[in-house]
N, CA, C and O atoms as a Tinker XYZ file with bonds, in Angstrom:
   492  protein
     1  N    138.562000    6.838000   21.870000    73     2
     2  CA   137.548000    7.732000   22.388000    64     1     3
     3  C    136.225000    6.986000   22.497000    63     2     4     5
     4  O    135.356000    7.095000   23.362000    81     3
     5  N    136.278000    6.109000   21.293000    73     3     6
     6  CA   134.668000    5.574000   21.688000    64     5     7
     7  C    134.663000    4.217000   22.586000    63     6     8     9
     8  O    133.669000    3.672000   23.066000    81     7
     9  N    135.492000    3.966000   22.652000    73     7    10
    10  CA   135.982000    2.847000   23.697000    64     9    11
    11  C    135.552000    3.181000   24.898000    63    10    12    13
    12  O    134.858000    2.292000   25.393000    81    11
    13  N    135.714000    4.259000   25.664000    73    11    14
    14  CA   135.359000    4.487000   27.044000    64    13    15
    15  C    134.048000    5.146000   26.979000    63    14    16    17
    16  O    133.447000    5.613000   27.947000    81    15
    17  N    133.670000    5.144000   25.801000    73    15    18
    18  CA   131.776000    5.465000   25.731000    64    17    19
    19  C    131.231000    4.061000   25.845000    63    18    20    21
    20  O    130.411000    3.807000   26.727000    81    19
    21  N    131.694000    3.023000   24.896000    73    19    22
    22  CA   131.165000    2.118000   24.878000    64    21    23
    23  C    131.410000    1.254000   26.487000    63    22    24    25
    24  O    130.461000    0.471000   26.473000    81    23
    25  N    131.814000    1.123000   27.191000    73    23    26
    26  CA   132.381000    0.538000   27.905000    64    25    27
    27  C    131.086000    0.988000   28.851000    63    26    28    29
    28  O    130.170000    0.206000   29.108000    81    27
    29  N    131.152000    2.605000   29.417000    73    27    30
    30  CA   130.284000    3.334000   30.127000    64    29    31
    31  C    128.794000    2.653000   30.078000    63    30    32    33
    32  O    128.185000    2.339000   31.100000    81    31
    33  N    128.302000    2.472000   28.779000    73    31    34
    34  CA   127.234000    2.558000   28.067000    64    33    35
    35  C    127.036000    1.231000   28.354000    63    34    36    37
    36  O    125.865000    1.069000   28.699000    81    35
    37  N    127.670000    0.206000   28.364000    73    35    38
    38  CA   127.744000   -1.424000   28.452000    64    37    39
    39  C    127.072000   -1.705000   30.195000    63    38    40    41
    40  O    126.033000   -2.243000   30.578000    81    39
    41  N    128.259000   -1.037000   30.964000    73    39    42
    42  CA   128.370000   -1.316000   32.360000    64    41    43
    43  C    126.457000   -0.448000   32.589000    63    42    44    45
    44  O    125.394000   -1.035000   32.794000    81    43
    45  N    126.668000    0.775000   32.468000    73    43    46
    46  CA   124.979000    1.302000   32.791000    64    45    47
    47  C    123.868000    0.139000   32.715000    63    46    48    49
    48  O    123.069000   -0.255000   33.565000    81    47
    49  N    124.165000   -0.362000   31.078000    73    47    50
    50  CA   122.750000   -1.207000   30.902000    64    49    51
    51  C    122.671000   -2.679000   31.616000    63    50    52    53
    52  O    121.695000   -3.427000   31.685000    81    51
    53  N    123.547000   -2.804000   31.953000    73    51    54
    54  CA   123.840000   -3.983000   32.716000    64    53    55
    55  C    124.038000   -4.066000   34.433000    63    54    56    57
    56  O    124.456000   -5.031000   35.073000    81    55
    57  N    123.570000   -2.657000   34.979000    73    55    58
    58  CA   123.490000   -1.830000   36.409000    64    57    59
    59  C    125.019000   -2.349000   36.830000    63    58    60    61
    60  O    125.202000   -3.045000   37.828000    81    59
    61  N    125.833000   -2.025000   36.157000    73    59    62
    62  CA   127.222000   -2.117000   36.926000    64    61    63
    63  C    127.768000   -0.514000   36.761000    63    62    64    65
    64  O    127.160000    0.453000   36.301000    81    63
    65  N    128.808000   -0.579000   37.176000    73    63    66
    66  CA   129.690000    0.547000   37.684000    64    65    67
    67  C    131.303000    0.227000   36.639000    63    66    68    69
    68  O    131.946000   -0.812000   36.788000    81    67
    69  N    131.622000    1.083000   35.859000    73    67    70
    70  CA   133.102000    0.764000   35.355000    64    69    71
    71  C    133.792000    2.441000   35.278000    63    70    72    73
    72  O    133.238000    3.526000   35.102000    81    71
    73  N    135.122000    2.098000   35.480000    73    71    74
    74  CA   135.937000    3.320000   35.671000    64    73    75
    75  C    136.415000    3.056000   34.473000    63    74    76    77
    76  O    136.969000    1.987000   34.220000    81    75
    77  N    136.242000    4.059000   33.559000    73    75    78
    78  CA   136.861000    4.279000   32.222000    64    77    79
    79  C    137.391000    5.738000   32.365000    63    78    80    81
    80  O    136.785000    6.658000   32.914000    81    79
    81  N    138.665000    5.803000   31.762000    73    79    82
    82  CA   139.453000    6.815000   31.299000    64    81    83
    83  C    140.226000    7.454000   32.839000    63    82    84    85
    84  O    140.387000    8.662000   33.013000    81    83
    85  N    140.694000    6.266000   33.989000    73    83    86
    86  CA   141.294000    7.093000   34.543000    64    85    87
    87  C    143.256000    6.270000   34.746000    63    86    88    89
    88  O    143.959000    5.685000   35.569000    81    87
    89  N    143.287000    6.904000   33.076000    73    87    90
    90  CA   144.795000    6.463000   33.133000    64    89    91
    91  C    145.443000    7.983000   32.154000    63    90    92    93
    92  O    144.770000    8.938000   31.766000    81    91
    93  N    146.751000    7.779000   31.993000    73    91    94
    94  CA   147.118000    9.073000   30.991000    64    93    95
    95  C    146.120000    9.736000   30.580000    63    94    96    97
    96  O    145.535000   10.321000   31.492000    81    95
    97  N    145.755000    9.856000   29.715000    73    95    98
    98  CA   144.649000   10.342000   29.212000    64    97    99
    99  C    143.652000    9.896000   29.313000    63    98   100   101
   100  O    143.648000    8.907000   28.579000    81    99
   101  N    142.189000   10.058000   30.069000    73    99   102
   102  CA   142.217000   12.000000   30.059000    64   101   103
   103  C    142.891000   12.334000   32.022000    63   102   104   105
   104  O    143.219000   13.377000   32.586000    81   103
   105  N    142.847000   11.139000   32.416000    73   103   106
   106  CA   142.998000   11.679000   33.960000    64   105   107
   107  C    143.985000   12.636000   34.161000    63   106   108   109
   108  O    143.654000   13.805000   34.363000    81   107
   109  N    145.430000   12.223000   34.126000    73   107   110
   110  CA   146.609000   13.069000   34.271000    64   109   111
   111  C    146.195000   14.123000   33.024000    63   110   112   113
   112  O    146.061000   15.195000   33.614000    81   111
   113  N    145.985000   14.306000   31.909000    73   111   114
   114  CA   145.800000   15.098000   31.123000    64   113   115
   115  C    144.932000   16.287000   31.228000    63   114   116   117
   116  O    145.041000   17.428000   30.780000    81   115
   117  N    143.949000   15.638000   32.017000    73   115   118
   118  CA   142.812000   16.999000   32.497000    64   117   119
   119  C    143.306000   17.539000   33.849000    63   118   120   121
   120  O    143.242000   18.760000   33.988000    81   119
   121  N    143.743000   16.876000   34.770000    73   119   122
   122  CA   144.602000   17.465000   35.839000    64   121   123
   123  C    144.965000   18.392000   35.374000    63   122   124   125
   124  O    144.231000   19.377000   35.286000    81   123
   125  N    146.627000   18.377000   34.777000    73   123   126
   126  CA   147.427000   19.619000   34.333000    64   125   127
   127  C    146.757000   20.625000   33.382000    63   126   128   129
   128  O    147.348000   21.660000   33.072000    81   127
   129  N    145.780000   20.394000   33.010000    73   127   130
   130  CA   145.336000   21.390000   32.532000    64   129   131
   131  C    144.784000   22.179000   33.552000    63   130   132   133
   132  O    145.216000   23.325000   33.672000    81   131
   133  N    143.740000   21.696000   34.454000    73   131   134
   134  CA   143.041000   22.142000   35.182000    64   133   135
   135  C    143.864000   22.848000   36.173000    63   134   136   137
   136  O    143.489000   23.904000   36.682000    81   135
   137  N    145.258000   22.141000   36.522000    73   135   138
   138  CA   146.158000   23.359000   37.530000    64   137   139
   139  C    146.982000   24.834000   36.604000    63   138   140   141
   140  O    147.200000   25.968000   37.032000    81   139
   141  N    147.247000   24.310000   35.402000    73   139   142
   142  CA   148.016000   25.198000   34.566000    64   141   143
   143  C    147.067000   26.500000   34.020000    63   142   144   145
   144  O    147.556000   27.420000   33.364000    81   143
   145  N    145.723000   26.434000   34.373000    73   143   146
   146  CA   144.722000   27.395000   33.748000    64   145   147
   147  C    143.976000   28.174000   34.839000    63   146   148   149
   148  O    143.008000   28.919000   34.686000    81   147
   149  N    144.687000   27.823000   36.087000    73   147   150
   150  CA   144.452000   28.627000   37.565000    64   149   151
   151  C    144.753000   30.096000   37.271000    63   150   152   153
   152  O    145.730000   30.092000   36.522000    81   151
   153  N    144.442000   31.104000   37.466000    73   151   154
   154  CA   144.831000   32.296000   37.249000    64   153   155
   155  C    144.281000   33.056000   36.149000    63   154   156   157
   156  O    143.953000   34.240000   36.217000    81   155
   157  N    144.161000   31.977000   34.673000    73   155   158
   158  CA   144.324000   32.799000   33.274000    64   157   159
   159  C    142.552000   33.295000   33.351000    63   158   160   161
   160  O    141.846000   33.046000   34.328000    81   159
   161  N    142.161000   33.887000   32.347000    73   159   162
   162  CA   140.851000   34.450000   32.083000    64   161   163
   163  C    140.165000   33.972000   31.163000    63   162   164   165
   164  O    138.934000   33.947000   31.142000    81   163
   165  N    141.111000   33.437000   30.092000    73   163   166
   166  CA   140.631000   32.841000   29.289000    64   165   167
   167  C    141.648000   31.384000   28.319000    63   166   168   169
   168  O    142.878000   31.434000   28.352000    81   167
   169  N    141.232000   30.709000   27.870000    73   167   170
   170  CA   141.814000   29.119000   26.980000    64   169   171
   171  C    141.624000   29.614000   25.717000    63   170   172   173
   172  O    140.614000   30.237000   25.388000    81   171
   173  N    142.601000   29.353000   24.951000    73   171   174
   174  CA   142.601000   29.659000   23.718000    64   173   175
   175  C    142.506000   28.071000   22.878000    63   174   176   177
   176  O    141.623000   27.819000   22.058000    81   175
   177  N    143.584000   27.113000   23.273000    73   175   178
   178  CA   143.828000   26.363000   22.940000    64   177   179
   179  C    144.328000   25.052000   24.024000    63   178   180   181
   180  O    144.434000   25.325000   25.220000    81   179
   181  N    144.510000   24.182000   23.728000    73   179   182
   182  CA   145.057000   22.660000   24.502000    64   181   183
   183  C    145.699000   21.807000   23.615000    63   182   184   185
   184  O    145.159000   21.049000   22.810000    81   183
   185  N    147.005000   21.994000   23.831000    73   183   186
   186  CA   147.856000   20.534000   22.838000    64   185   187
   187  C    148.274000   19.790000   24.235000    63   186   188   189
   188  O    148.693000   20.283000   25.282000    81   187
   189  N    147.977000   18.246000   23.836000    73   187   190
   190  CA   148.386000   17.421000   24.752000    64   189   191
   191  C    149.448000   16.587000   24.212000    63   190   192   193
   192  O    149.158000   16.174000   23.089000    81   191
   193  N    150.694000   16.164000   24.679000    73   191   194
   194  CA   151.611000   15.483000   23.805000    64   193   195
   195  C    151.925000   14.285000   24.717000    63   194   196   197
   196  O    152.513000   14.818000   25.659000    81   195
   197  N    151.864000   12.958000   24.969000    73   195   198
   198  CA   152.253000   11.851000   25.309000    64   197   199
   199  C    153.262000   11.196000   25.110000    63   198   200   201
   200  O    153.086000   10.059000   24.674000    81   199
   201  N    154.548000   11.623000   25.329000    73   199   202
   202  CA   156.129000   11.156000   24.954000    64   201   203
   203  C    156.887000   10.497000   26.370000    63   202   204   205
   204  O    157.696000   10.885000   27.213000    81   203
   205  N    156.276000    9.536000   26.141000    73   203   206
   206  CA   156.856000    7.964000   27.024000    64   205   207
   207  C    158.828000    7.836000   26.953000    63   206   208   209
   208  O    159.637000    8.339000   26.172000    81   207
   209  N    158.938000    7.254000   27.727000    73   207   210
   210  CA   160.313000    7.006000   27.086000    64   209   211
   211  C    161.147000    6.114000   26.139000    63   210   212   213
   212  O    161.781000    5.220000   26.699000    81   211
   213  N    161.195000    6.158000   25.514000    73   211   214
   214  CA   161.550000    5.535000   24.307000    64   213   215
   215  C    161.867000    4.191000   24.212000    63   214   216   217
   216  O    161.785000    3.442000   23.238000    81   215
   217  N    162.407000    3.883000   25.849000    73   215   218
   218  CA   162.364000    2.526000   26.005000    64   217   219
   219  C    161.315000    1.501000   26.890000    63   218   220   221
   220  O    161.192000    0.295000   27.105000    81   219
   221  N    160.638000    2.795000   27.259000    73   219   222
   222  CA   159.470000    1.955000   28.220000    64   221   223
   223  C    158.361000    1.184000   27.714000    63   222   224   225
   224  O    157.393000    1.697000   27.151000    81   223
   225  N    158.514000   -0.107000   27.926000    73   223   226
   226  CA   157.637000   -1.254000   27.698000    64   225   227
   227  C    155.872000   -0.941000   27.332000    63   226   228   229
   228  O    155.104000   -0.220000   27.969000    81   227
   229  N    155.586000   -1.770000   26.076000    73   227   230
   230  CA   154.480000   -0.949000   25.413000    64   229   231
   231  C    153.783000   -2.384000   25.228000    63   230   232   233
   232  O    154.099000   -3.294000   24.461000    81   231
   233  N    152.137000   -2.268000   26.698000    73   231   234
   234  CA   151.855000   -3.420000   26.871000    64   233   235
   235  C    150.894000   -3.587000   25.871000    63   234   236   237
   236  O    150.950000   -2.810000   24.918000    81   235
   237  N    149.718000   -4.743000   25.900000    73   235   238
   238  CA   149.379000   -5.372000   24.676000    64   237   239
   239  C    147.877000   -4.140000   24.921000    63   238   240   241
   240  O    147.201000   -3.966000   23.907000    81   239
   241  N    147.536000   -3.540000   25.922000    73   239   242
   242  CA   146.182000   -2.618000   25.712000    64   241   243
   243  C    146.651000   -1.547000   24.916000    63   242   244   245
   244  O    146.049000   -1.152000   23.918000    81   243
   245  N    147.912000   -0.978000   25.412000    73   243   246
   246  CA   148.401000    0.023000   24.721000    64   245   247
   247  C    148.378000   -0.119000   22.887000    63   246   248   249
   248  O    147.911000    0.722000   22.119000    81   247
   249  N    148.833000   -1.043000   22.623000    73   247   250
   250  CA   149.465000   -1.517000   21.343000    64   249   251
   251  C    147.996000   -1.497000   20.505000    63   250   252   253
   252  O    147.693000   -0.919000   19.461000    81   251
   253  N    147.172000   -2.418000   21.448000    73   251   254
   254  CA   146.075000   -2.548000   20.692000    64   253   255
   255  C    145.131000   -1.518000   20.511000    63   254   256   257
   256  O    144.473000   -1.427000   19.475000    81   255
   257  N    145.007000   -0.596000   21.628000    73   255   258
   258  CA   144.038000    0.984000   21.340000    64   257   259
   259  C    145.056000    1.454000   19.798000    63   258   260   261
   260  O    144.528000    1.289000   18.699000    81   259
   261  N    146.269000    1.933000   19.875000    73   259   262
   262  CA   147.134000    2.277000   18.840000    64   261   263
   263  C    146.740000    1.465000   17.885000    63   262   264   265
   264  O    146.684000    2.359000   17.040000    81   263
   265  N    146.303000    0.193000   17.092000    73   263   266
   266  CA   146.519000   -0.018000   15.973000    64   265   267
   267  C    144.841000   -0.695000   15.400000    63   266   268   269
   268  O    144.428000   -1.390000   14.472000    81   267
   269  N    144.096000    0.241000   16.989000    73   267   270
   270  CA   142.448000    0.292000   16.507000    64   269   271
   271  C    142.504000    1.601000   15.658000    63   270   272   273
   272  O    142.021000    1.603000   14.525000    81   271
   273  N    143.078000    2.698000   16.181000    73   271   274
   274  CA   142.685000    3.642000   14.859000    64   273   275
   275  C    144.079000    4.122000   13.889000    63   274   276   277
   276  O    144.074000    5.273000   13.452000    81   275
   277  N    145.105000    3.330000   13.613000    73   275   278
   278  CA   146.128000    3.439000   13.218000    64   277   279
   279  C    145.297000    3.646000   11.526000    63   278   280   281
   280  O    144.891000    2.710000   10.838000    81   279
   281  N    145.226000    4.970000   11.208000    73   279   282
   282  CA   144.950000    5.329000    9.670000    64   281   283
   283  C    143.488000    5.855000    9.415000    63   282   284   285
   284  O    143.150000    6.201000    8.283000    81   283
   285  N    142.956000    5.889000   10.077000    73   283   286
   286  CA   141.522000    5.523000   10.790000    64   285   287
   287  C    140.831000    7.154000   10.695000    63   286   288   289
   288  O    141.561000    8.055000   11.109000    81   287
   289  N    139.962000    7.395000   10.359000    73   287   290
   290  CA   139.473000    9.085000   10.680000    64   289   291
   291  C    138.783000    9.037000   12.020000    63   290   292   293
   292  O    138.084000    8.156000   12.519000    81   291
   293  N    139.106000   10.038000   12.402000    73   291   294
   294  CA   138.732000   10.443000   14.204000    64   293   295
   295  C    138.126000   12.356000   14.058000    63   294   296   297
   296  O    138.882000   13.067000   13.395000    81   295
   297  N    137.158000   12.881000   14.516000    73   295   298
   298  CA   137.159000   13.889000   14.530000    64   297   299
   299  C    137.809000   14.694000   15.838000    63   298   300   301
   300  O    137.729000   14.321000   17.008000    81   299
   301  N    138.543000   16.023000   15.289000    73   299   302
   302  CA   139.418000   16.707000   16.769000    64   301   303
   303  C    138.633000   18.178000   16.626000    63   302   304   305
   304  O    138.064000   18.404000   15.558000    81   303
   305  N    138.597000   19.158000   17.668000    73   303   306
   306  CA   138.223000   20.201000   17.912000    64   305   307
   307  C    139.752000   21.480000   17.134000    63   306   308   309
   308  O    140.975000   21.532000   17.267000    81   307
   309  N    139.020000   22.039000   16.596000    73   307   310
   310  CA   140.418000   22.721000   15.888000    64   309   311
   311  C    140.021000   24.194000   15.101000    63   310   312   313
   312  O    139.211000   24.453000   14.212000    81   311
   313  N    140.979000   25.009000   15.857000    73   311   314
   314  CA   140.279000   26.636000   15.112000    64   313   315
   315  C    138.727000   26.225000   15.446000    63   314   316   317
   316  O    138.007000   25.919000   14.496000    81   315
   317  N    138.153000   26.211000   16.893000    73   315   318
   318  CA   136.883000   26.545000   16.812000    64   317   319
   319  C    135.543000   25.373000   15.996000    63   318   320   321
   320  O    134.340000   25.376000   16.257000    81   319
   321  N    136.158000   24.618000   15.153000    73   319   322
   322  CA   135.154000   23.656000   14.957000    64   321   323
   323  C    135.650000   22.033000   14.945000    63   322   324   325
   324  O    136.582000   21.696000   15.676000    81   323
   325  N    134.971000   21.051000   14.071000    73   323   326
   326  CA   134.870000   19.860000   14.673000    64   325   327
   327  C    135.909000   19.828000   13.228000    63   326   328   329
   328  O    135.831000   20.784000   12.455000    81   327
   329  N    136.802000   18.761000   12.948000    73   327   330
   330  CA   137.649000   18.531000   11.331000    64   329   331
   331  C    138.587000   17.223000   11.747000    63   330   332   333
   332  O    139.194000   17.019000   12.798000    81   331
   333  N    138.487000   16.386000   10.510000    73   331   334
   334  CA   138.971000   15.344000   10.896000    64   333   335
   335  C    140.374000   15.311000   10.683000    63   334   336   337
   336  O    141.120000   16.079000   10.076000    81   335
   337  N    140.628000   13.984000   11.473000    73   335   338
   338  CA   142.184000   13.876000   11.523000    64   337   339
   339  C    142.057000   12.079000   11.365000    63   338   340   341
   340  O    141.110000   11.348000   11.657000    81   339
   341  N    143.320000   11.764000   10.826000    73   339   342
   342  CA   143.732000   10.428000   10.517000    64   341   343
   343  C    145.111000    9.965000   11.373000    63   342   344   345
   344  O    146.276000   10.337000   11.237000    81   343
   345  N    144.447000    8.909000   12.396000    73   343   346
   346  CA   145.501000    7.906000   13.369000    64   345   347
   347  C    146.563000    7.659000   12.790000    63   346   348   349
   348  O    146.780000    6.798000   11.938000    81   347
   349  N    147.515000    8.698000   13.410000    73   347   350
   350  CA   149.359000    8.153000   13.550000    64   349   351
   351  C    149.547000    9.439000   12.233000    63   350   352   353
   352  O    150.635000    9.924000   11.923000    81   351
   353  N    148.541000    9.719000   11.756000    73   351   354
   354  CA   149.479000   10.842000   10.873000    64   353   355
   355  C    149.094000   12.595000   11.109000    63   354   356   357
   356  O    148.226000   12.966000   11.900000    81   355
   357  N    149.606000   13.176000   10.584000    73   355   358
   358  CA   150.107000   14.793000   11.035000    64   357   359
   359  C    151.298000   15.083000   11.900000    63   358   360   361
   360  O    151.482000   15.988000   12.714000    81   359
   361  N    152.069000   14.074000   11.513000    73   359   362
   362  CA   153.478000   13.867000   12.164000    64   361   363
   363  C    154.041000   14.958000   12.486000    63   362   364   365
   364  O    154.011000   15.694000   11.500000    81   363
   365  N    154.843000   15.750000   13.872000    73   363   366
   366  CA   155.101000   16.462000   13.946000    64   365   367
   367  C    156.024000   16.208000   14.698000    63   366   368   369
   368  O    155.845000   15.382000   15.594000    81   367
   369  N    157.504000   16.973000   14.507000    73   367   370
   370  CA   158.830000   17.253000   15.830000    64   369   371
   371  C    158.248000   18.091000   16.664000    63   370   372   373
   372  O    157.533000   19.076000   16.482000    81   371
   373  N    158.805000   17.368000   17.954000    73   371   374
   374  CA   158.279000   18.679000   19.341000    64   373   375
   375  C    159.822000   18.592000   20.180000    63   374   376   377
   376  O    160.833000   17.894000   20.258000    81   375
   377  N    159.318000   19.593000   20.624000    73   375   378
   378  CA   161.271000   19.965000   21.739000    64   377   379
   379  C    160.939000   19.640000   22.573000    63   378   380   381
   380  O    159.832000   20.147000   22.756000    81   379
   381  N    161.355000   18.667000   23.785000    73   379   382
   382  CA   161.198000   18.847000   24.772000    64   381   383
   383  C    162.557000   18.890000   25.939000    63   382   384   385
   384  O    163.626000   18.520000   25.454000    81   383
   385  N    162.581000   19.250000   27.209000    73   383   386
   386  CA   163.373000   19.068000   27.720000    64   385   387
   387  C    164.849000   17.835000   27.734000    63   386   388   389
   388  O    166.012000   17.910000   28.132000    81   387
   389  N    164.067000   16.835000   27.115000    73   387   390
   390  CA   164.590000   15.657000   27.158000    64   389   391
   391  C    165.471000   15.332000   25.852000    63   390   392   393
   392  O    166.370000   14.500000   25.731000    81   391
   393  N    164.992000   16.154000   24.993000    73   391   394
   394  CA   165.192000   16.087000   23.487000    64   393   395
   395  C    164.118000   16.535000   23.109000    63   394   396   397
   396  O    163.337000   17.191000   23.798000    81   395
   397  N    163.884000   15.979000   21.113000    73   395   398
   398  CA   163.038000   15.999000   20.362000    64   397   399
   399  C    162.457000   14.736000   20.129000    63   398   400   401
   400  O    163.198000   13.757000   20.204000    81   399
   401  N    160.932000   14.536000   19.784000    73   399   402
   402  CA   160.343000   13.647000   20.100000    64   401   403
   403  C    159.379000   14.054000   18.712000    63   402   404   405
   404  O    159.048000   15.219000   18.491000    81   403
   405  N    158.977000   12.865000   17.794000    73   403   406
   406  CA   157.799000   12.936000   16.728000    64   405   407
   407  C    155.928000   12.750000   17.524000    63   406   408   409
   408  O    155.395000   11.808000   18.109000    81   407
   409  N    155.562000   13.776000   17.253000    73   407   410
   410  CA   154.211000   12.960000   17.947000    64   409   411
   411  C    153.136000   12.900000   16.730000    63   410   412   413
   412  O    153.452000   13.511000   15.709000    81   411
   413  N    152.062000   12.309000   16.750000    73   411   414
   414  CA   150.631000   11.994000   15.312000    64   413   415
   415  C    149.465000   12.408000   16.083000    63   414   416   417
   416  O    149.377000   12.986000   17.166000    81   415
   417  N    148.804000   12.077000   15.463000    73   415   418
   418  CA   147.161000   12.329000   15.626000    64   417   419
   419  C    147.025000   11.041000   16.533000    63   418   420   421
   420  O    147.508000   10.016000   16.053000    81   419
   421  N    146.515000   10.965000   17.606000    73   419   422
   422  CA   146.132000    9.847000   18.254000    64   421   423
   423  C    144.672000    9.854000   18.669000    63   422   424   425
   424  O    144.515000   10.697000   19.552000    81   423
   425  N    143.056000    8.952000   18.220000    73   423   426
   426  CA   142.319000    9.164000   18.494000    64   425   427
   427  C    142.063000    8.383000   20.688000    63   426   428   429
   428  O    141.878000    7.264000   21.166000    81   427
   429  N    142.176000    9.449000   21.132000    73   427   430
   430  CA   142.339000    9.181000   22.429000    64   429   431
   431  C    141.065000   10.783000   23.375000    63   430   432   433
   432  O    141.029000   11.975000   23.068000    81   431
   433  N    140.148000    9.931000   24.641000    73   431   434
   434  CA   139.250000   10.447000   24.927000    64   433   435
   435  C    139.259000   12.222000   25.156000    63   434   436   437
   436  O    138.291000   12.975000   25.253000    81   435
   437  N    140.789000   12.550000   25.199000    73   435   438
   438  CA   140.695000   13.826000   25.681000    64   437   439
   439  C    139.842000   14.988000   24.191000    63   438   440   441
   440  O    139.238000   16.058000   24.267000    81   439
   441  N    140.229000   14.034000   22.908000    73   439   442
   442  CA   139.898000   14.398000   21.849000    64   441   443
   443  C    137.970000   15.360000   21.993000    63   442   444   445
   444  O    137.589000   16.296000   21.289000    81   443
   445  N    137.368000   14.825000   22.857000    73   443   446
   446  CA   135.808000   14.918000   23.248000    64   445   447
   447  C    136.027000   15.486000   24.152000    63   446   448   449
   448  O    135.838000   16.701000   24.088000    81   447
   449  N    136.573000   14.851000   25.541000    73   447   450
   450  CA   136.666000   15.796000   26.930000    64   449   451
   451  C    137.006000   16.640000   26.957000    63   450   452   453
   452  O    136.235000   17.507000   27.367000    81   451
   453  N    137.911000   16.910000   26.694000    73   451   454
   454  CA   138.532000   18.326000   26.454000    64   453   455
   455  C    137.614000   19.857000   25.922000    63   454   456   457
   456  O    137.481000   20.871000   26.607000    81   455
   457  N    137.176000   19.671000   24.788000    73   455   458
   458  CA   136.556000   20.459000   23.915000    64   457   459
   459  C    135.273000   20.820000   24.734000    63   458   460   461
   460  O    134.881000   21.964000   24.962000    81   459
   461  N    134.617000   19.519000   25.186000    73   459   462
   462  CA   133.244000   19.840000   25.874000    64   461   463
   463  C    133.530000   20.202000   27.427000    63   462   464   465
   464  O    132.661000   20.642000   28.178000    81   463
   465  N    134.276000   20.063000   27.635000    73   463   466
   466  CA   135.006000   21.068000   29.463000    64   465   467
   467  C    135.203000   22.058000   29.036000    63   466   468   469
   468  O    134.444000   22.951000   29.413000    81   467
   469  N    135.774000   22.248000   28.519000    73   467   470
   470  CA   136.571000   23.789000   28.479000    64   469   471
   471  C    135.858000   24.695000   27.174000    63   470   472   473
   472  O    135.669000   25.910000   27.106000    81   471
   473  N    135.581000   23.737000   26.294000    73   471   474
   474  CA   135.268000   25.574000   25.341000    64   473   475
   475  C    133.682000   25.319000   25.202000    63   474   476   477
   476  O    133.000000   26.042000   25.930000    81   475
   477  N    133.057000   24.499000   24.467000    73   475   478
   478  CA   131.849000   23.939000   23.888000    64   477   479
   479  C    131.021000   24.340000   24.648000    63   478   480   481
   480  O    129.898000   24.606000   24.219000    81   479
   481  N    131.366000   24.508000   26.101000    73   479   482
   482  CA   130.044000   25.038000   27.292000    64   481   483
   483  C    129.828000   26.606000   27.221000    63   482   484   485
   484  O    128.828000   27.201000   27.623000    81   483
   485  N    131.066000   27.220000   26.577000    73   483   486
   486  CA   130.829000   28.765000   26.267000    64   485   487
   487  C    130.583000   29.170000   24.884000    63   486   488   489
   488  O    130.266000   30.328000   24.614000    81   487
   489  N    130.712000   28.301000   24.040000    73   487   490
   490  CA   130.123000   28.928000   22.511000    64   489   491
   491  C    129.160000   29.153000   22.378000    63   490   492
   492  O    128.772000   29.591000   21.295000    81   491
């Protein structure tokens, strides 16, 4: 999450231009939200789950965002306020079509975007 602040923040002071955060998360991630919430009146909540395929190749940016906050405290939006969470743990089984899949706490940008799109502008 603070990676694509810092990055932003780098390129500004230096009058350049950088595209941060338009990969999985938050790009595709704020998409489907943004089509799946067409209609409703109101958001209660947003779980985002990232389940790759088990054999698909896990390059060295990937690896390395993962084992920048691997244990690490990150704050997440939850029941309404800010509470921390720790990288790779709150391990949880999820069902999906495909099977069952474990997912963790991953500190990743939607963690901020999210919260300040959708709820934080109406509290």
């Amino acid at each position: 999450m603070e990676f694509a602040a810092r990055i932003k923040d780098q390129a500004v002071r230096e009058g350049r231009v950088a595209i941060s955060g338009a990969s999985t998360l938050p790009a595709l991630s704020s998409a489907v939200v943004d089509e799946l919430r067409v209609g409703l009146s109101s958001l209660e909540s947003i779980e985002v789950i990232i389940a790759p395929g088990q054999r698909a190749p896990r390059g060295r940016a990937t690896l390395e965002a993962v084992f920048s906050y691997l244990g690490r405290p990150f704050l997440v939006w939850r029941k309404g306020q800010w509470r921390r969470a720790w990288g790779w743990m709150d391990l949880q089984e999820t069902r999906l079509d495909v099977g069952r899949r474990l997912a963790a706490a991953c500190d990743v940008p939607d963690l901020e975007l999210l919260p300040a799109r959708y709820f934080l502008t109406v509290l």
